[in-house]
LUMNU-396723 format. One record per residue (C-alpha): residue in one letter; chain; x, y, z. Coordinates in Angstrom, 3 decimals. Example, Ala and Ser with C-alpha at 12.3 -4.5 7.8 and 13.67 -1.06 7.14 Angstrom:
// LUMNU-396723
gulo / seza / X / Y / Z
A / A / 12.300 / -4.500 / 7.800 .
S / A / 13.670 / -1.060 / 7.140 .
//
This chain:
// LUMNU-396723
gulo / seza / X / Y / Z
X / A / -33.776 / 14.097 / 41.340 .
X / A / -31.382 / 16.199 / 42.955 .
X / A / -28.710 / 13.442 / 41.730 .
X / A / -29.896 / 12.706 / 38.567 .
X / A / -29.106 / 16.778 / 37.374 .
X / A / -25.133 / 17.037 / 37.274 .
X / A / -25.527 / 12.899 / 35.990 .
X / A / -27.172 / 14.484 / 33.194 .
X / A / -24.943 / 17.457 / 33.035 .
X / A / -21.511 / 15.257 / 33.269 .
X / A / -22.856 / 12.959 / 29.992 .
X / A / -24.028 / 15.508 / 27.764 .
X / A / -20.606 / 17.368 / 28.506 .
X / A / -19.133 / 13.608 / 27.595 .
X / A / -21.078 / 13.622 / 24.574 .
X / A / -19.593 / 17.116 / 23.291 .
X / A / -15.913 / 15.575 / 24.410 .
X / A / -16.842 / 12.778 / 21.864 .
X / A / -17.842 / 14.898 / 19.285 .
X / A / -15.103 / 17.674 / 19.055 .
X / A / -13.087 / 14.515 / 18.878 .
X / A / -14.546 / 12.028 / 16.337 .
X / A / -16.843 / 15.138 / 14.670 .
X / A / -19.802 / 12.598 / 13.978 .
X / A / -22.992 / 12.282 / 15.916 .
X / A / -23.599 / 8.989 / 16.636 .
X / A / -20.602 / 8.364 / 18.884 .
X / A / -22.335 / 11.682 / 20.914 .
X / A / -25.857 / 10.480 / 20.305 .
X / A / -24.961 / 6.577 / 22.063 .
X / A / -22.779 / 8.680 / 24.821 .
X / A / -25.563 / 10.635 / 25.928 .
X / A / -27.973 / 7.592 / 26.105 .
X / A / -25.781 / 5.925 / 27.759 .
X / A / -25.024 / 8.528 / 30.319 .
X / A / -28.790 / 8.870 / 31.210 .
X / A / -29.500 / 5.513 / 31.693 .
X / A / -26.512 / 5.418 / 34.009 .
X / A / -27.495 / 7.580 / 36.113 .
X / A / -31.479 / 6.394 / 36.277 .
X / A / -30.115 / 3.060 / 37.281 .
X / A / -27.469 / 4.425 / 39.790 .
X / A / -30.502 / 6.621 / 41.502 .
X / A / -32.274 / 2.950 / 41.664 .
X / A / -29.408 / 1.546 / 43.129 .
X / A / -29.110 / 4.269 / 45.394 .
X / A / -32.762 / 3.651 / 46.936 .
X / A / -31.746 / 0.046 / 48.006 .
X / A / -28.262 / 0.285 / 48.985 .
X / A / -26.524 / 2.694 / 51.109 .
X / A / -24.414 / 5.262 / 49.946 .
X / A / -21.554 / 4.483 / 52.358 .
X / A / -21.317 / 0.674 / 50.445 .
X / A / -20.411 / 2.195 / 47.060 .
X / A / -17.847 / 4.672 / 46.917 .
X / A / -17.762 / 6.580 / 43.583 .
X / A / -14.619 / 4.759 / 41.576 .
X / A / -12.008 / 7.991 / 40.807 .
X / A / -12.265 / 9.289 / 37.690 .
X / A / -8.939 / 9.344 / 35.558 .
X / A / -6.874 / 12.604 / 35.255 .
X / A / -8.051 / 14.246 / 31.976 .
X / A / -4.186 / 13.974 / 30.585 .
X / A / -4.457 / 10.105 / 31.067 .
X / A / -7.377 / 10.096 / 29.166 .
X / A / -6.473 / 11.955 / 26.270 .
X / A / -3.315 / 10.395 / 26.209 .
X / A / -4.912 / 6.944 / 25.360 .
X / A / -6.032 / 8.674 / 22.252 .
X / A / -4.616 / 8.340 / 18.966 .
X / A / -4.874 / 11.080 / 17.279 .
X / A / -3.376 / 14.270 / 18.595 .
X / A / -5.401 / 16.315 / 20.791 .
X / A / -4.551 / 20.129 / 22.265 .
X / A / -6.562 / 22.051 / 25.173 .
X / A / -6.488 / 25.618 / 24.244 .
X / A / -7.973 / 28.454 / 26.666 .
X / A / -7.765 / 32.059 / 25.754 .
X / A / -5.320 / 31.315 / 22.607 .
X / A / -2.593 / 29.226 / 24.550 .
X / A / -1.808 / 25.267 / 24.618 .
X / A / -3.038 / 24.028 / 28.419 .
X / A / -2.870 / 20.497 / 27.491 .
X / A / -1.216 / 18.326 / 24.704 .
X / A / -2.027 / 14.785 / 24.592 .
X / A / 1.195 / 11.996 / 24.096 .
X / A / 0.673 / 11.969 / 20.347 .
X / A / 0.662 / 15.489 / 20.123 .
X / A / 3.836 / 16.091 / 22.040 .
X / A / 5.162 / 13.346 / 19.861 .
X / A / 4.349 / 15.565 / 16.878 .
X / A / 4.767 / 18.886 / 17.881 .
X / A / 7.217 / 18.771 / 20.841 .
X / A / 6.557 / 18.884 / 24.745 .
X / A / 7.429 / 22.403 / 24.194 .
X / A / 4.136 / 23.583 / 23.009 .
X / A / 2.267 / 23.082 / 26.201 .
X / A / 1.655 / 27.044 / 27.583 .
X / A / 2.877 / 28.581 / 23.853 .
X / A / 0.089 / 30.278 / 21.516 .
X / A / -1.433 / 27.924 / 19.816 .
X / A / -0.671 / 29.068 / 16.319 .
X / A / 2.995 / 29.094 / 16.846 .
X / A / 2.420 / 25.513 / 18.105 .
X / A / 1.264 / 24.553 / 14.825 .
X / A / 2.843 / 26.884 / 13.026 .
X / A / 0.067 / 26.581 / 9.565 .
X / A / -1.615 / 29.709 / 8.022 .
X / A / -4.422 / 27.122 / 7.511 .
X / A / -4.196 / 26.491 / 11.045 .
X / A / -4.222 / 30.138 / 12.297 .
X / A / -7.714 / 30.628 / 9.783 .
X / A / -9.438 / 27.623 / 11.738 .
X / A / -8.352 / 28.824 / 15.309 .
X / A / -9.762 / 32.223 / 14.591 .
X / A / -12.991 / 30.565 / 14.162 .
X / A / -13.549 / 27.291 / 15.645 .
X / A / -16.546 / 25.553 / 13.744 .
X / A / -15.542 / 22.127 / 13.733 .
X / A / -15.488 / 21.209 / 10.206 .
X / A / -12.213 / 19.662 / 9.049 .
X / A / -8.894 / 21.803 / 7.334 .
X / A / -6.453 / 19.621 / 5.455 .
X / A / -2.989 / 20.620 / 6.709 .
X / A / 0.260 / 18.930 / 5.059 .
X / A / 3.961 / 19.588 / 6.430 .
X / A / 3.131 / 19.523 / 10.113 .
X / A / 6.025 / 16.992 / 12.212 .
X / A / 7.255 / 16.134 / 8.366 .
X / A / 7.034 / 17.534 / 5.129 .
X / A / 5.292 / 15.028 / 3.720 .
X / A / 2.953 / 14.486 / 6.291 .
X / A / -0.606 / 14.975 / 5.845 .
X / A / -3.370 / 15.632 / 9.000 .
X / A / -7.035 / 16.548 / 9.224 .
X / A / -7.571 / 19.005 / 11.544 .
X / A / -10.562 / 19.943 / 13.771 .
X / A / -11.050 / 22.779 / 15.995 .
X / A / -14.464 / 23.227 / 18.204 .
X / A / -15.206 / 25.888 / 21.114 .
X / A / -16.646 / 24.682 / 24.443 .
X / A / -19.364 / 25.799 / 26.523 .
X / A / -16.740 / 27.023 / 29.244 .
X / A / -14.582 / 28.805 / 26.697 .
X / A / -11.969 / 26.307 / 26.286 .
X / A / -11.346 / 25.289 / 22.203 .
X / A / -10.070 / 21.520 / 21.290 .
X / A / -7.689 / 21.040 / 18.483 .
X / A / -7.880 / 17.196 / 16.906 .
X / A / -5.258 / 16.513 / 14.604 .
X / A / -5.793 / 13.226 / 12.967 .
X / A / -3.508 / 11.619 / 10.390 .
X / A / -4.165 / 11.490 / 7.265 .
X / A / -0.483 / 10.474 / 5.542 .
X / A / -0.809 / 6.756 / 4.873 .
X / A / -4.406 / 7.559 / 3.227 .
X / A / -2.862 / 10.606 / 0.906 .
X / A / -0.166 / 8.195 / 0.144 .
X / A / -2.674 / 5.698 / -1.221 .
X / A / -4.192 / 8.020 / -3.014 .
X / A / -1.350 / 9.526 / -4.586 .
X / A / -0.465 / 5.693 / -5.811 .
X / A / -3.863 / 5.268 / -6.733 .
X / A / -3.985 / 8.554 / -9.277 .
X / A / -0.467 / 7.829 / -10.656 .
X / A / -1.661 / 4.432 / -11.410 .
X / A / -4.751 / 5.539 / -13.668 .
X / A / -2.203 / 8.431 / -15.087 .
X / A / 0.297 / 5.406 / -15.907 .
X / A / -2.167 / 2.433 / -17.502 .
X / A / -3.873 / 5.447 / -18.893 .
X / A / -0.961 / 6.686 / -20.911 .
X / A / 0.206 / 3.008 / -21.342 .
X / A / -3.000 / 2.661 / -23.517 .
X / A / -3.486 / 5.515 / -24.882 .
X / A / 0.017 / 5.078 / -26.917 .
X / A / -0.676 / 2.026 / -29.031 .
X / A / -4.465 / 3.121 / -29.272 .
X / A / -3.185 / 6.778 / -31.174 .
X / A / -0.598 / 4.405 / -32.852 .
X / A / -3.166 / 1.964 / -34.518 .
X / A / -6.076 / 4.522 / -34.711 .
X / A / -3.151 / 6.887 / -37.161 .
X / A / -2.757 / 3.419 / -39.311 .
X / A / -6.420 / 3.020 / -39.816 .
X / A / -6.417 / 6.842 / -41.085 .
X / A / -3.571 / 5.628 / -43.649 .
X / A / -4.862 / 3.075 / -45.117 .
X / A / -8.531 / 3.971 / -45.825 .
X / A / -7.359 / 7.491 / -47.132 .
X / A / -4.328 / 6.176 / -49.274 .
X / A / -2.078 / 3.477 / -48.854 .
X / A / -4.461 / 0.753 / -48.653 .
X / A / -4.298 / 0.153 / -52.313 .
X / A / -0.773 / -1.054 / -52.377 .
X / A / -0.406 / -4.322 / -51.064 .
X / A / 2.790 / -4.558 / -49.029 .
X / A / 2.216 / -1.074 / -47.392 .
X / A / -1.354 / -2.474 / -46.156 .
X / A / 0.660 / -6.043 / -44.744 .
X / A / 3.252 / -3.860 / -42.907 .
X / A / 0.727 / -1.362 / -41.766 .
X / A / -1.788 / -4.397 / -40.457 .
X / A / 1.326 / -6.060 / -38.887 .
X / A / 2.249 / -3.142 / -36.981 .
X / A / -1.097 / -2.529 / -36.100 .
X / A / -1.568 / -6.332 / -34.437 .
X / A / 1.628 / -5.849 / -32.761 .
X / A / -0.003 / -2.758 / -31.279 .
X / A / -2.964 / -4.489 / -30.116 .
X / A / -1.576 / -6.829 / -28.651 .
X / A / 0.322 / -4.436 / -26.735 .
X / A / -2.123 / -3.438 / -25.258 .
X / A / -3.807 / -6.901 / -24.690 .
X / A / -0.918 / -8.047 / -22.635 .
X / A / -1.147 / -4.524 / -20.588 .
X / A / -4.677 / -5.276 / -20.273 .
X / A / -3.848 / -8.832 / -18.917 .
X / A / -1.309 / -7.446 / -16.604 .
X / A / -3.877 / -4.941 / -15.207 .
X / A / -6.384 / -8.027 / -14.312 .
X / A / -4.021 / -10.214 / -13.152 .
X / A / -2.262 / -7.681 / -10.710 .
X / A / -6.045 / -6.630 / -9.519 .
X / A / -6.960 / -10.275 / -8.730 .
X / A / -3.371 / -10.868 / -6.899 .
X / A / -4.511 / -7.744 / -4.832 .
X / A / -8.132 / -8.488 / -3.953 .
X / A / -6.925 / -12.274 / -2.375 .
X / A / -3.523 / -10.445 / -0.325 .
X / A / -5.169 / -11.274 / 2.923 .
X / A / -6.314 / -14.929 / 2.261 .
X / A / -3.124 / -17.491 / 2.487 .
X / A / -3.193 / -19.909 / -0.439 .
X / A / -3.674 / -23.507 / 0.522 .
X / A / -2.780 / -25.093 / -2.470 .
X / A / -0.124 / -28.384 / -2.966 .
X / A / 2.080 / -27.093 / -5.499 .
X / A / 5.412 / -28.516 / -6.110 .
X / A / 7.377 / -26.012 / -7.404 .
X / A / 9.770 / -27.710 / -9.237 .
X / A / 7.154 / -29.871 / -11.356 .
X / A / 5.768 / -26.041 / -12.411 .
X / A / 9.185 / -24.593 / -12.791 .
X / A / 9.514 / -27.585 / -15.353 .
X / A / 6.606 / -27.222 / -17.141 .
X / A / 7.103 / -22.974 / -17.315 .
X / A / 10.410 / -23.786 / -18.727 .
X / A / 9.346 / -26.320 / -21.166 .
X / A / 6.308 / -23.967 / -22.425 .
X / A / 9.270 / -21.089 / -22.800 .
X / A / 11.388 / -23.281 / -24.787 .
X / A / 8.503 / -24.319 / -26.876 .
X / A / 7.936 / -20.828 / -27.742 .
X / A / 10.134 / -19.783 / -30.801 .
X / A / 11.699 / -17.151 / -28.996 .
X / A / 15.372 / -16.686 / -30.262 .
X / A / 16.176 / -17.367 / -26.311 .
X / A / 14.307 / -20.435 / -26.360 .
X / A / 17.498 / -22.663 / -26.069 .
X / A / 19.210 / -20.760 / -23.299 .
X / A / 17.140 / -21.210 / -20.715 .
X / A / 17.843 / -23.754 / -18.232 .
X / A / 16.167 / -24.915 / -15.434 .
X / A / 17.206 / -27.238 / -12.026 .
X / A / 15.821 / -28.538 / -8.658 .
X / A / 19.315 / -29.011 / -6.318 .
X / A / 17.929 / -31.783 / -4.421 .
X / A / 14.195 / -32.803 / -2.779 .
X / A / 12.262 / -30.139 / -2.544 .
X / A / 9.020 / -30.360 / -0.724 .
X / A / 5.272 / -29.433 / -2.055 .
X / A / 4.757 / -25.610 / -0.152 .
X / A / 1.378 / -24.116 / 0.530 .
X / A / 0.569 / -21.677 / -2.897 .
X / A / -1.458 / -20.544 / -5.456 .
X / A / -0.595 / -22.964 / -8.883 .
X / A / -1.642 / -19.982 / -11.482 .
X / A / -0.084 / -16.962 / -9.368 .
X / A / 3.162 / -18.984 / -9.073 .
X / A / 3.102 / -19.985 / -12.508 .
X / A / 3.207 / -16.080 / -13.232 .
X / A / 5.727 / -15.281 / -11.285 .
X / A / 8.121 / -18.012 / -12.980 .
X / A / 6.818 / -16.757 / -16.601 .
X / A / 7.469 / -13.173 / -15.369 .
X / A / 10.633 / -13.732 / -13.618 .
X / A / 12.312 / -16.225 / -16.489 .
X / A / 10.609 / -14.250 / -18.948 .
X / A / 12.932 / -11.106 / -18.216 .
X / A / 15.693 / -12.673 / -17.806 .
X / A / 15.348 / -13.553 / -21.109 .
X / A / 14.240 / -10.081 / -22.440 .
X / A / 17.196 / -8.626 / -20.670 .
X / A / 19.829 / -11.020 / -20.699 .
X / A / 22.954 / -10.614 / -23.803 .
X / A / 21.721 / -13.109 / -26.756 .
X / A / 23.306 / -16.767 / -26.572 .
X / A / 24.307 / -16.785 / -22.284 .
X / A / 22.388 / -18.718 / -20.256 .
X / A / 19.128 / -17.993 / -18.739 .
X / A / 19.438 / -19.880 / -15.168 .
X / A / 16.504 / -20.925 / -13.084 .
X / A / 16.785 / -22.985 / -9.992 .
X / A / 14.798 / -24.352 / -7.171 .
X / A / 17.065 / -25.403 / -3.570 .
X / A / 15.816 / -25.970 / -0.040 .
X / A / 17.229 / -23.196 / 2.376 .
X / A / 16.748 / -22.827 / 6.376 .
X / A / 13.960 / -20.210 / 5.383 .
X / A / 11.760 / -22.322 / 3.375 .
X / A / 12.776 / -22.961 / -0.801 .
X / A / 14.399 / -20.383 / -3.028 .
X / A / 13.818 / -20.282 / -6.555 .
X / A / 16.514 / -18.366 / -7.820 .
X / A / 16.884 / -16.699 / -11.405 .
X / A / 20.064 / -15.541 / -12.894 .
X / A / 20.519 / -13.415 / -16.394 .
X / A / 24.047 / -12.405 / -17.969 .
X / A / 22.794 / -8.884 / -19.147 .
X / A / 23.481 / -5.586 / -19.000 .
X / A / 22.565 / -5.132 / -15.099 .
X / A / 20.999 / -2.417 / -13.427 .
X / A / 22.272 / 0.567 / -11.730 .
X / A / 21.906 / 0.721 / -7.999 .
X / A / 20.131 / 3.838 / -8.196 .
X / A / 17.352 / 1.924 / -9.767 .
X / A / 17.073 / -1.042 / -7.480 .
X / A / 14.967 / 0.292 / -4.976 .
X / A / 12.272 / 1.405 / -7.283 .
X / A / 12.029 / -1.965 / -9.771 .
X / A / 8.767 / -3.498 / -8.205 .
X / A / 6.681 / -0.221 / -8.422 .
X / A / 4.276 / -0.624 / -11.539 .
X / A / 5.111 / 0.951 / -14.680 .
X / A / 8.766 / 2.080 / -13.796 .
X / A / 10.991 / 0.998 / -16.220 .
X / A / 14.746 / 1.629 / -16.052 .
X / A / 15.017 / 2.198 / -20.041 .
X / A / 11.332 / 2.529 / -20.970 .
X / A / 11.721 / 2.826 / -24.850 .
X / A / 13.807 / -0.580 / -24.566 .
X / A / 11.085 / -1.971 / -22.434 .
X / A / 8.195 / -1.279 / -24.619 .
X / A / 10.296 / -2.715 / -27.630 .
X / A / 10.517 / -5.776 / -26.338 .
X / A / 7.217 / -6.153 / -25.047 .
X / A / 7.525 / -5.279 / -21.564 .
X / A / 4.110 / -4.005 / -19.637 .
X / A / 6.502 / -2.722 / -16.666 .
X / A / 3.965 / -4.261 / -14.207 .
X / A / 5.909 / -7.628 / -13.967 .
X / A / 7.690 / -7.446 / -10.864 .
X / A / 5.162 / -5.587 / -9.556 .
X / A / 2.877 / -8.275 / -10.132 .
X / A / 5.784 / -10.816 / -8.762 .
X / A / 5.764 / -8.686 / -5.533 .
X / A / 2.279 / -9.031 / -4.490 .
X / A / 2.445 / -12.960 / -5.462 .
X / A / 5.429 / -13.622 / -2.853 .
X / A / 3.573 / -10.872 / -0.373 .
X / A / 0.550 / -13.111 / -0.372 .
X / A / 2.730 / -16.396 / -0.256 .
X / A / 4.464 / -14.774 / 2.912 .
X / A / 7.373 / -14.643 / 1.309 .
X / A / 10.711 / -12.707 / 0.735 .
X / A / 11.812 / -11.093 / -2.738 .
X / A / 15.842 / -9.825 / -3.128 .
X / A / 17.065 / -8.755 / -6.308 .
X / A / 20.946 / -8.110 / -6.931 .
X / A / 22.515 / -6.568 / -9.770 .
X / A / 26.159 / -5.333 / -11.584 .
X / A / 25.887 / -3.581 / -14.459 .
X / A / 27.764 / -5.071 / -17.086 .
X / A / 27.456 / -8.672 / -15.610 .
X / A / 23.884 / -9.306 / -14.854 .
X / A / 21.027 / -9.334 / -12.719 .
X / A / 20.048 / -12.175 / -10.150 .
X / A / 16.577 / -12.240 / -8.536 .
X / A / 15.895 / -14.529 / -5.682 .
X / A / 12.329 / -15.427 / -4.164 .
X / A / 12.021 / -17.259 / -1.026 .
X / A / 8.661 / -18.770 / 0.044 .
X / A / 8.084 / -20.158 / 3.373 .
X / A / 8.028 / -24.272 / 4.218 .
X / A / 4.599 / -25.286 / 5.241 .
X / A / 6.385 / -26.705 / 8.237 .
X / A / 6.820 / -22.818 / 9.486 .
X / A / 3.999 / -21.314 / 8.354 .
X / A / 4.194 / -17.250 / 8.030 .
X / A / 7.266 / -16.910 / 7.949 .
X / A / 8.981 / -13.919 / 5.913 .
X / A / 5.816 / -12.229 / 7.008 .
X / A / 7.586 / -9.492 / 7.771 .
X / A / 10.989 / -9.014 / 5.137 .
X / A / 8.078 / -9.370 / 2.499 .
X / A / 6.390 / -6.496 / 3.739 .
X / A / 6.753 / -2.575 / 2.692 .
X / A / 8.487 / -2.542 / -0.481 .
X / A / 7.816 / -5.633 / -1.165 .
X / A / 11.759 / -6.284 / -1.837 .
X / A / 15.401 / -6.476 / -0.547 .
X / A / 17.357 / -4.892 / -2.976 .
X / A / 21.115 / -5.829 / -3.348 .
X / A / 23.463 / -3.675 / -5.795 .
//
């Protein structure tokens, strides 16, 4: 029994490690348990077998443990740093190891929580970077000693932030035509839907309107789908330049006044790659669809497919107004639009390169645009051979894009 006490003692002082830490109670509640029934079975072990054949493995210095944690962990006894853990001093400095610990962390939200420790969480933002965002902890121990977890929280605000502006966005996007067509309705039942041609330009405005907001609608779905199936590689034959063909041959079947200046070529044999038919469909439509929104009337709209040491590049080329380099980085985020009233004119959503980014993300592929204003814009998409599978994992990452001015 006599063993069995400071057993006990050293878990339940493991479980309140583990809880200062991860603030929960099950990771406490299993630590405890599992401390216990430790030392039950070591006092068993310690009837049959002599002391002298087991020698106690050493425990690990307490910096060596806290430095395998991830999220940034202070020791603080009587108001000063005793111990920083790796990610700390990462964040803060090596400096702040014997300084007070609210000039360490220098946060007036900080200070409140260190003047009394209760363990619940503080949101902090600004600490190592300005736009960095942590959830901090801060618990007393039995011995006097207070623990500081930092844990961040940046990539998670970050998602949220995108997540907001998006509702803001599609909500404003809809909310446009909807005011527009719900004003026309007004109109016509109060006056002007006794005269014929005022009611036919009213209703055609009103359809163009709707469908406005059909296509955003569309766009919304379609770039919801692409998301949910990121993570699972298509598996699809597709040959790319049969689709190119029959995207181009649906385009020039469309009455648009650009109809006849598109034109589309495969530069040699190009292989069947590993894809999704109906997401790369989209991104031809998208991608040969702006050039052709965006492109000077009467030049050619240019779409070609070529085998390149990467994998194939389909490659689209407009003779337009180009885009600023100032704009280039920020072309695939949804709804930015570099001249929105021009956009919405011609029918533009401004989620279709978005959309076209997270179809060559999931494809493991590689998306460059390149642009001079007053000559044109050229986009280039590179998807990976199914001979050399995953590649462009990586350059297709982050932004999505490798923008060229």
């Amino acid at each position: 029994m006599r063993g069995i006490l400071p057993a006990i003692g050293t878990a339940l002082g493991a479980a309140a490690c583990v809880f200062v830490v991860d603030g929960r109670w099950e990771g406490p509640a299993i630590a405890l348990v599992g401390g216990i029934a430790a030392a039950l079975l070591a006092r068993g072990w310690d009837e049959t077998v002599p002391s002298a054949a087991l020698p106690a493995p050493a425990a690990p210095p307490l910096d060596e443990v806290l430095d395998a944690v991830g999220d940034a962990v202070l020791l603080v006894d009587r108001g000063r740093v005793v111990l920083a853990n790796r990610a700390a001093r990462d964040v803060l400095g090596a400096h702040v190891v014997g300084e007070d610990a609210r000039v360490a962390i220098r946060h007036p939200a900080a200070a409140a929580a260190l003047a009394q420790p209760d363990g619940r969480p503080v949101d902090l933002v600004g600490i190592g970077a300005r736009d960095r965002h942590w959830a901090m902890r801060v618990a007393g121990t039995s011995g006097g000693l207070v623990v500081i977890d930092l844990h961040d929280r940046t990539e998670h605000a970050a998602a949220e932030r995108m997540r907001v502006d998006f509702v803001a966005n599609a909500s404003h996007e809809l909310r446009t035509p909807l005011a527009s067509i719900l004003g026309y309705i007004e109109t016509l039942d109060d006056e002007a839907g006794e005269e014929p041609a005022l009611r036919r330009r009213f209703l055609t405005i009103m359809m163009a309107e709707a469908q406005r907001m059909q296509r955003l609608v569309e766009d919304l779905i379609s770039l919801s789908r692409i998301e949910a199936d990121k993570f699972r590689l298509p598996d699809q034959s597709v040959d790319l330049g049969m689709l190119m063909a029959e995207v181009c041959a649906e385009l020039r079947g469309s009455g648009s006044p650009r109809a006849m200046d598109v034109e589309c070529a495969t530069a040699g044999e190009v292989p069947p790659i590993a894809g999704d038919r109906a997401q790369l469909s989209q991104l031809f439509h998208n991608l040969i669809g702006n050039a052709m929104k965006y492109g000077r009337a009467a030049t050619p709209v240019v779409a070609r497919i070529e085998r390149v040491t990467a994998g194939i590049s389909i490659v689209v080329t407009d003779q337009g107004d180009g885009i600023a380099s100032e704009h280039l980085p920020r072309l695939t985020e949804r709804f930015y639009r570099v001249d929105p009233g021009r956009s919405r004119s011609l029918g533009g959503t401004g989620l279709g390169l978005a959309i076209v980014k997270h179809i060559v993300e999931r494809h493991r592929g590689r998306l460059d645009i390149a642009s001079r204003p007053g000559i044109g814009t050229t986009v280039t998409v590179t998807l990976p051979h199914p001979a050399t599978p995953g590649a462009g994992l990586g350059a297709g990452s982050g932004a999505g894009a490798v923008i060229k001015e």
